[in-house]
C-alpha positions in Angstrom: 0.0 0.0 0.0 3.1 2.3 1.2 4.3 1.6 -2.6 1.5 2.6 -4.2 0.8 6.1 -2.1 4.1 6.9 -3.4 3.8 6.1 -6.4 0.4 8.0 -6.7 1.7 11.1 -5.4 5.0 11.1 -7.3 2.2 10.8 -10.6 0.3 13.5 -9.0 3.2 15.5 -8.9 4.7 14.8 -12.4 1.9 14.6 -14.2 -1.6 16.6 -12.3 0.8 19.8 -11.7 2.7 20.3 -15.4 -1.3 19.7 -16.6 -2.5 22.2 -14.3 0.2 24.7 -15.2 -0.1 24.7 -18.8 -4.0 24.0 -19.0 -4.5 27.4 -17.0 -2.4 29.4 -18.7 -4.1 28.2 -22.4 -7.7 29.4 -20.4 -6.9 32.5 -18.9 -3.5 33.6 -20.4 -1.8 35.9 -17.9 -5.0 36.9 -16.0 -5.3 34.4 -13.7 -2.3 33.2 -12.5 -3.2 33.3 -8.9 -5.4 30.1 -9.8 -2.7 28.2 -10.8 -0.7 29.2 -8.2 -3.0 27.6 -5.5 -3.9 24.4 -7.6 -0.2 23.9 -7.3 -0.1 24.4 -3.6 -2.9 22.2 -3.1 -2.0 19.3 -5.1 1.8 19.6 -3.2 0.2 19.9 -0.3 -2.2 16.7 -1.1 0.5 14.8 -2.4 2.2 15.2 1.0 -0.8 14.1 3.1 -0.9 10.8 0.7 2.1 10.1 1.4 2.6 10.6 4.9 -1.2 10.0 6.5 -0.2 7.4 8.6 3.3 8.9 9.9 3.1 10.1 13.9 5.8 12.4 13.3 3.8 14.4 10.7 4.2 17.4 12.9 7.7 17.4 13.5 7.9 16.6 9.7 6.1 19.8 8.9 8.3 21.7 10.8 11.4 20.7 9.6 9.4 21.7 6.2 8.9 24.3 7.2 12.0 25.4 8.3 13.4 24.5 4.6 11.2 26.4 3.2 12.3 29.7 5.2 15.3 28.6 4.7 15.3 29.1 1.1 12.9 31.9 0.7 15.7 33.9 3.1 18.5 33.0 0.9 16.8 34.4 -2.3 16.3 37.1 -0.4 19.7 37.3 1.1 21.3 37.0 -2.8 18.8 39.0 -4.5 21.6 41.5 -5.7 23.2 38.7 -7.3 21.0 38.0 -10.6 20.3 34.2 -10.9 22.6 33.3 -8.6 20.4 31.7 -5.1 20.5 28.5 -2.8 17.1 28.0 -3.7 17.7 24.7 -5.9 20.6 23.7 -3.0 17.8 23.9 -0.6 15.2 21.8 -2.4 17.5 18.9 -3.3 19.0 19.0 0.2 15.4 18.7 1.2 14.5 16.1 -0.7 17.7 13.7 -0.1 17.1 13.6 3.3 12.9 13.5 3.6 12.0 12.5 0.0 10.7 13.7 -3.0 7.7 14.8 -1.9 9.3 17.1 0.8 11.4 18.7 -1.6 8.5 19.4 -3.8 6.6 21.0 -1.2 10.3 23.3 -0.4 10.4 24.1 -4.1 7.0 25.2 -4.7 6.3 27.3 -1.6 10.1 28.5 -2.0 8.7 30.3 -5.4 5.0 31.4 -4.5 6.1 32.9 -0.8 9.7 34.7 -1.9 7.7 35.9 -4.9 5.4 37.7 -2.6 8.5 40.2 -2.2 10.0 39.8 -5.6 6.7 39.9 -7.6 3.6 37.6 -8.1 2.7 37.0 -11.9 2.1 34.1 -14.1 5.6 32.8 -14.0 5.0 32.2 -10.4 3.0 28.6 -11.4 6.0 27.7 -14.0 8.9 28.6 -10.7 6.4 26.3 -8.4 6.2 23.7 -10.8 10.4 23.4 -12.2 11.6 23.9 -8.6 9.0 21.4 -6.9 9.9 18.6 -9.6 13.9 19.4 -9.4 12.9 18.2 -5.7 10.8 15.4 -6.7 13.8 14.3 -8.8 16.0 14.8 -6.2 13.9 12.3 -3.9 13.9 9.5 -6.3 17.5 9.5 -7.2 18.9 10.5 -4.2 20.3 7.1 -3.8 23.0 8.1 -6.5 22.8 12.0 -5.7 24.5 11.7 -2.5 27.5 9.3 -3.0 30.0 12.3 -3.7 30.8 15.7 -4.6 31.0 14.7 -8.0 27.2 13.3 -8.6 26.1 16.0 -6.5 27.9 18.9 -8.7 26.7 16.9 -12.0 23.3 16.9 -9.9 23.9 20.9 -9.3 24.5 21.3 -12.8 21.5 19.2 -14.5 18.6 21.3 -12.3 19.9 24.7 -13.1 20.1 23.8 -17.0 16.1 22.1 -16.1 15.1 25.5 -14.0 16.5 27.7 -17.0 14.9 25.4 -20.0 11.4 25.1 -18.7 11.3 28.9 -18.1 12.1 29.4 -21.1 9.0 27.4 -22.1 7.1 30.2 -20.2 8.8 32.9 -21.5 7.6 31.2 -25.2 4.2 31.2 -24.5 4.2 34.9 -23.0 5.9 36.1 -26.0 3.6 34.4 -28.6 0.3 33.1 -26.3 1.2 29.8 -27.7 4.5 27.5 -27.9 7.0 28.3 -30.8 9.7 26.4 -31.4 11.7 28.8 -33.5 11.8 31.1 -30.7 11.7 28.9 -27.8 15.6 27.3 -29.3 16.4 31.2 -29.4 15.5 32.0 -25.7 17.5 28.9 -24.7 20.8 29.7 -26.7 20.5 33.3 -25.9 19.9 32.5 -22.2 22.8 30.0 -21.4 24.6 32.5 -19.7 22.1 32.7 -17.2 21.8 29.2 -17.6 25.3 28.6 -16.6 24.9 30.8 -13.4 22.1 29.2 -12.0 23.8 25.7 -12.8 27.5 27.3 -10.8 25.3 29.2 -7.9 23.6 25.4 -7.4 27.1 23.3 -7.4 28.8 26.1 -4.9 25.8 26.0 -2.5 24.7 22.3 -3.0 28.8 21.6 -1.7 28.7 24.1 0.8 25.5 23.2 2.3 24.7 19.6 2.1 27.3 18.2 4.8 26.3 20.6 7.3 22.5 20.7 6.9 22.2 17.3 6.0 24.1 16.2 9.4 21.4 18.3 11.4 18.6 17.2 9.4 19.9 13.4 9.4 19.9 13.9 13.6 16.4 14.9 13.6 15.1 11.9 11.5 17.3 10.0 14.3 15.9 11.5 16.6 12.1 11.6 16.3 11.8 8.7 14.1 10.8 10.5 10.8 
């Protein structure tokens, strides 16, 4: 049963959320976004509940979620004069290594619709819930081969900053033209890999700075309350 929560929410998350992102923006263009926004909270949020239902520790688990998640919405404050370059992603994957997938989605999406409540709400606040909560869905499923090393966590660091910039770019495609264009969408990508390459550097410097110390404090908690 265990087995197939999981697997239900990780399908939730990869498939119901992408769906709900793209559907509302073909209804209501750059109108709505707000709805989007909270469809994607809510399914997160449901997706967690399936999973963990049945866990005692669900409060200390929200906590520790919680924390995360302030976490990373004070780092993209704390960097904000840097352009592109936060410990957003860092946070998220950190997240979800040591408390799943479902964790890290949860950290990503509420990373991007509560930090954007100081840098701007708009309809690229559904697309930033959506890329950062599945870079920490990811991160839960392979963080059996994430974690090994320095090495598969910089390749790691370096895959989610070129998935962050390519699927914004998808956004940034369908705000230009209200539809998807591939002729412009392979221009926005090669004329955004500098950007590109600083989010991928900003999450390999933070991802090595930050997982052995965090991870040791959030690897005592699970110790030490059973999560």
């Amino acid at each position: 049963m265990n087995k197939v929560k999981k697997a239900t929410a990780a399908l939730l998350l990869c498939v119901a959320v992408p769906i709900t992102v793209i559907v509302s923006f073909s209804l209501f263009q750059n109108s709505r976004y707000d709805i989007a926004s909270l469809i994607v909270a809510v399914l997160a949020t449901a997706a967690f509940v399936m999973r963990f239902e049945k866990n005692k520790s669900n409060g200390k688990l929200v906590s520790v979620i919680a924390v995360m998640t302030a976490l990373s919405v004070a780092g993209r404050f704390v960097f904000s004069p840097i352009p592109f370059f936060k410990p957003v992603t860092a946070i998220v994957v950190i997240t979800a290594l040591y408390f799943g997938g479902e964790c890290g989605f949860i950290v990503g999406a509420f990373s991007a619709l509560l930090s954007n409540f100081y840098f701007g709400q708009g309809p690229w606040t559904p697309f930033q819930m959506m890329v950062w909560g599945l870079v920490g869905l990811f991160s839960g499923l392979l963080a059996m081969f994430i974690v090994k090393n320095r090495i598969t966590l910089s390749v790691w660091g370096v895959l989610s900053g070129v998935f962050y910039s390519m699927i914004m770019d998808i956004w940034t495609t369908l705000w230009a033209d209200g539809g998807f264009n591939q002729s412009r969408y392979i221009f926005y990508v090669s004329s955004s890999l500098p950007i590109m390459v600083v989010y991928a550097v900003s999450n390999v410097i933070f991802l090595i700075l930050l997982t052995k110390p965090i991870g040791k404090k959030l690897n005592r908690i699970k110790v030490k309350y059973g999560l």
